[in-house]
C-alpha positions in Angstrom: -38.5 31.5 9.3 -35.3 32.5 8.5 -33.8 35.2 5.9 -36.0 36.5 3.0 -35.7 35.3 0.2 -34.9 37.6 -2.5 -37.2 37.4 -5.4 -35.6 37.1 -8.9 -37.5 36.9 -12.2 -35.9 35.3 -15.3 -32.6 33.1 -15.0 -30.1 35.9 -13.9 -28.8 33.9 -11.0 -26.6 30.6 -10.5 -28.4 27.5 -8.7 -26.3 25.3 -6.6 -28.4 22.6 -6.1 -30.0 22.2 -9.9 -27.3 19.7 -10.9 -28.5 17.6 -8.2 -31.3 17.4 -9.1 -30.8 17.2 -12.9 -29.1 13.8 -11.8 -31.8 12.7 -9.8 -34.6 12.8 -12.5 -32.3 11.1 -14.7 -31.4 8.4 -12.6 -35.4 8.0 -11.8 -36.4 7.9 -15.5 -33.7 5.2 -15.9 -34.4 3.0 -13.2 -38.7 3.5 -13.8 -37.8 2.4 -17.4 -36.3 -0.8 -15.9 -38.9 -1.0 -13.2 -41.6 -0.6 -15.7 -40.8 -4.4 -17.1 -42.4 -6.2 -14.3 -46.2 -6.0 -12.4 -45.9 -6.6 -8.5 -48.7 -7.3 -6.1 -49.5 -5.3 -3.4 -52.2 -6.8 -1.1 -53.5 -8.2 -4.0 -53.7 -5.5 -6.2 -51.6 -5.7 -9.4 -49.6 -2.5 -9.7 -46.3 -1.8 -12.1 -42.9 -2.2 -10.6 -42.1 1.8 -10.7 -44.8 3.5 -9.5 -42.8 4.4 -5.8 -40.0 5.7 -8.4 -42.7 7.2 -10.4 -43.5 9.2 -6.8 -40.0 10.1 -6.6 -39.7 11.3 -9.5 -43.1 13.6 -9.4 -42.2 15.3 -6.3 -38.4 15.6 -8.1 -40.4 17.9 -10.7 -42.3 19.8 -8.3 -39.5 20.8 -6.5 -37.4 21.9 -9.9 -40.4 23.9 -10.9 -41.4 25.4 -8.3 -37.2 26.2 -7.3 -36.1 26.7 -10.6 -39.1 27.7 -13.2 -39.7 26.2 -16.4 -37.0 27.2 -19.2 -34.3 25.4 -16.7 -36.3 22.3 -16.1 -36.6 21.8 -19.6 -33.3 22.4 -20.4 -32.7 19.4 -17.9 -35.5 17.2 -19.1 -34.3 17.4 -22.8 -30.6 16.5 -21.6 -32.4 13.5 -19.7 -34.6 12.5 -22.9 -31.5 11.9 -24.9 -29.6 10.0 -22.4 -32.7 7.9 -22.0 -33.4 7.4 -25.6 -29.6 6.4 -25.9 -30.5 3.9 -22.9 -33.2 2.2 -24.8 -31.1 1.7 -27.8 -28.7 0.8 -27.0 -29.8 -1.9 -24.6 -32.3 -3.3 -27.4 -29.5 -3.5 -29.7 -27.6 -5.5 -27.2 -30.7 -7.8 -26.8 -30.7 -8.4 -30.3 -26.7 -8.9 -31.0 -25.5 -12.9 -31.1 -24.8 -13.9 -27.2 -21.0 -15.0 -27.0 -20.0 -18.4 -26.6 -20.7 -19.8 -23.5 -23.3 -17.2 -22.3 -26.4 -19.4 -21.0 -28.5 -17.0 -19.8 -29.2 -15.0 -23.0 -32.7 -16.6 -23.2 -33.6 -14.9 -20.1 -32.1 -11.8 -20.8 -33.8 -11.3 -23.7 -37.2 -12.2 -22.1 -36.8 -9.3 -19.5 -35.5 -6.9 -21.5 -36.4 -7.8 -25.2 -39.2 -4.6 -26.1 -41.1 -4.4 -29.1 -39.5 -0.8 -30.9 -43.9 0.3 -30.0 -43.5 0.1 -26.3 -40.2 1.4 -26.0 -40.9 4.5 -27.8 -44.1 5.0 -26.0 -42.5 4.6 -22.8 -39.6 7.2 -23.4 -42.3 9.9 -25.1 -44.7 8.9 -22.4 -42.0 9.9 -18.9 -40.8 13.1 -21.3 -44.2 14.6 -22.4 -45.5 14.3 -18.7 -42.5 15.6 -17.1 -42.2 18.7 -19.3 -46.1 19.3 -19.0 -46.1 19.0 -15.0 -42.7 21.4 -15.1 -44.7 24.0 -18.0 -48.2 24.2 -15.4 -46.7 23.8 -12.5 -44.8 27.1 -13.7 -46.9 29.2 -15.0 -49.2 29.2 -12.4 -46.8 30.1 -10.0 -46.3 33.4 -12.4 -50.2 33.8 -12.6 -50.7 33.5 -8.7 -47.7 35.3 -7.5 -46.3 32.1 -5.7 -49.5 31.1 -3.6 -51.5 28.2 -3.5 -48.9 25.6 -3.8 -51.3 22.5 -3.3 -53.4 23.6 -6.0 -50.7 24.1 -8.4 -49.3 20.7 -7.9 -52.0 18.9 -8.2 -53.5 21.1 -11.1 -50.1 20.6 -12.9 -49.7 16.6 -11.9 -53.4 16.0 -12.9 -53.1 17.6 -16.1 -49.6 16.1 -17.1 -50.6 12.3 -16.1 -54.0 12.9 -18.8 -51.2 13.9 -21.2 -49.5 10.7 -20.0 -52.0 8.2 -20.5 -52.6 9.6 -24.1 -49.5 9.4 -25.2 -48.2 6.1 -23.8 -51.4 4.2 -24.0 -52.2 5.3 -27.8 -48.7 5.4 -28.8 -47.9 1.6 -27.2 -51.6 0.0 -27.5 -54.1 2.0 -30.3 -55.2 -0.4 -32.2 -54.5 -3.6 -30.4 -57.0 -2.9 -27.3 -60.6 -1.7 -27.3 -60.5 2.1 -26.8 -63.0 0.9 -23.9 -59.9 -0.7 -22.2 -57.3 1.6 -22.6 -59.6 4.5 -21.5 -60.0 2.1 -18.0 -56.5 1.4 -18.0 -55.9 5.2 -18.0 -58.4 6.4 -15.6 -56.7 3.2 -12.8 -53.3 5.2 -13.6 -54.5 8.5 -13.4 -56.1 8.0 -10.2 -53.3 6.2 -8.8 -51.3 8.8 -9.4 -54.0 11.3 -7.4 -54.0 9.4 -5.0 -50.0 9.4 -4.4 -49.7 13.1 -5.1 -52.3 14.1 -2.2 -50.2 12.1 0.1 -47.0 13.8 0.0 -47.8 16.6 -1.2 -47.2 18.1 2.3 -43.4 16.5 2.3 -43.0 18.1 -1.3 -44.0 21.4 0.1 -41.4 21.4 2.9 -38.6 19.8 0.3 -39.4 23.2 -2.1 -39.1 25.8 0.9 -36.1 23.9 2.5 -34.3 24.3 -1.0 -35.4 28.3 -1.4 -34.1 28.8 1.9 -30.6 27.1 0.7 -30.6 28.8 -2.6 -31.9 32.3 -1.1 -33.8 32.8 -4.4 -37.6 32.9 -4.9 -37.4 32.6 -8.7 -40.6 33.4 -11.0 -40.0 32.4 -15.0 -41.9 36.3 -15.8 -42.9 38.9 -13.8 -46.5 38.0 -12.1 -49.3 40.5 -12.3 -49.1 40.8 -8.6 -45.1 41.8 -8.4 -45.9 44.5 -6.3 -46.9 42.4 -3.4 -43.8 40.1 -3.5 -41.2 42.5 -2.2 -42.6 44.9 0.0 -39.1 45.5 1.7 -36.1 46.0 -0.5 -36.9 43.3 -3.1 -37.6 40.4 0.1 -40.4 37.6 -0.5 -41.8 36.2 2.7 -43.2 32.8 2.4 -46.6 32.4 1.8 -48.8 31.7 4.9 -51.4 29.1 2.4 -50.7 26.4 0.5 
């Protein structure tokens, strides 16, 4: 199993990885705002063009909350909401500037990238909100239960943050213009989607989070959790939990 790691409340210690990973969910929310333009079809079931990102980038999250607790994660995700609200302007402000002469293709280029100011708002608030809600459950339950159950919290804390998700994209980008019957439909399909992803790798998220404590030497809680006793029975040492 290792060393112990040595258990560390608040952010009194320097990550090594973090910036990694502070990259990685920004690159994902970039390339799922792209990827989000197009529907594919995948044995014959219509499904939008990010959802493997979208993966990605949930078990990104896990890992940062579960590592690195809450305050840092958001410190990242509101870093990552500006660069990607700077993203979207800037690349509709290029769709709606005069093409140059000679550039044939700016018909095109505004038909994959052209947004209505709705959708692009909703889309950017939408990845946020759910990122920062599956960072904030994810963490305090670790607090609550002392580090154990790690399934549950993940899927407690993904469940939770993808309602929050179809709320806020779906009303923000659609109230109004489609029967509440069909965005609720629309959100449940998501929703369960999402489920249905996070059960699969939820084992390959699990080893991801223990293979980066085990590099960072840190078992890191945002606050003390009410069973603090029980996590360092030997000179401040945390073993891993034995259930998920």
């Amino acid at each position: 199993m290792g060393d112990p790691l040595t258990v560390v409340i608040g952010d009194g210690w320097r990550p090594r990885l973090l910036v990694y990973f502070a990259m990685a969910i920004l690159a994902l929310m970039l390339t799922s705002n792209v990827l989000n333009l197009k529907f594919i079809d995948v044995a014959g079931v219509s499904i939008i063009g990010s959802q493997a990102v979208y993966v990605l980038s949930l078990i990104t999250a896990d890992i940062m909350a579960e590592v690195y607790g809450y305050r840092r994660v958001r410190r990242v995700l509101y870093m990552s909401l500006a660069c990607l609200t700077a993203y979207a302007v800037a690349l509709q402000l290029v769709v709606a500037a005069p093409p140059a002469h000679g550039f044939s293709t700016d018909r095109a280029f505004r038909t994959v990238f052209a947004q209505s100011p709705r959708i692009a708002v909703a889309s950017v608030a939408g990845y946020f909100v759910t990122e920062l809600v599956n960072s904030l459950v994810m963490s305090r339950l670790k607090v609550r239960l002392a580090g154990a159950f790690f399934y549950g919290r993940a899927l407690l804390s993904v469940g939770t943050a993808q309602i929050v998700n179809a709320v806020t994209f779906f009303g923000v980008a659609f109230a109004g213009v489609m029967p509440l019957s069909a965005l609720a439909s629309a959100g449940a399909v998501s929703w369960l989607t999402v489920m249905g992803c996070e059960v699969c790798v939820l084992p390959l998220t699990k080893r991801l989070a223990w293979a980066v404590k085990r590099y960072e030497g840190v078992e890191h809680y945002d606050a003390a959790p009410p069973a603090a006793a029980a996590l360092a029975p030997a000179a401040g040492a945390a073993p891993e939990p034995d259930h998920a």
